[in-house]
N, C-alpha and C positions, 0 to 999 in steps of 0.2 A: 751423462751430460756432455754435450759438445762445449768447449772453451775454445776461444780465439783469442789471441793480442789482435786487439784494433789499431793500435799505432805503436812502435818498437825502437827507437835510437838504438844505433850500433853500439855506443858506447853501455856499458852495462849497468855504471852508476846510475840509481832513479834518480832523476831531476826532480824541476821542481812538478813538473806539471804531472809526475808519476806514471804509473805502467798501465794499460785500461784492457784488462779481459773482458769480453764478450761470451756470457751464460747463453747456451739454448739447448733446445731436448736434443734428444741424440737425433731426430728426425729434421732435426735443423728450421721448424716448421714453429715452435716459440720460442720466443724473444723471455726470457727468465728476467734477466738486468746485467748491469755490469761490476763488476770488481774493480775500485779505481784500488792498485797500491801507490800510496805515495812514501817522502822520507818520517813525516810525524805522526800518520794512521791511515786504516784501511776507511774505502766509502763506498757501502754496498748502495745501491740504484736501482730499486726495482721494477722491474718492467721499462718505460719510457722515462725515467726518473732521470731529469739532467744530471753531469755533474754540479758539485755544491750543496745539490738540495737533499743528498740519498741520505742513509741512516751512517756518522762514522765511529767512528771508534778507535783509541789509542793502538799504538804499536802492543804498550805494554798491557793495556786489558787485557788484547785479542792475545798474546803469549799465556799472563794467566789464566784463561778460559782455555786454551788449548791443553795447556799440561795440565788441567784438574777434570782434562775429560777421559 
């Protein structure tokens, strides 16, 4: 997979509007979706999915699903 940050503040704290990776193949030729992280949960966006509307999910789910994987 190719990842990009779409927009990046210097400052490293996530604000409020959060961090926005850009998903596409390695061939750079699909568009996957986006990774929004913000500070109270992640918002995956698939394909042309705005923000707001994508699938999200707590900080804390997405920890417990991680360590029980």
């Amino acid at each position: 997979m190719e990842v990009k940050i779409k927009s990046f503040d210097v400052d490293m704290d996530v604000k409020t509007k959060g961090i926005e990776f850009q998903v596409r193949s390695p061939d750079g030729k699909t568009h996957h979706g986006d990774l929004i992280l913000g500070k109270g949960n992640l918002e995956w966006c698939k394909g042309r999915t705005h923000r707001g509307k994508g699938k999200k999910i707590p900080w804390k789910k997405f920890i417990e699903w991680a360590e029980s994987v």
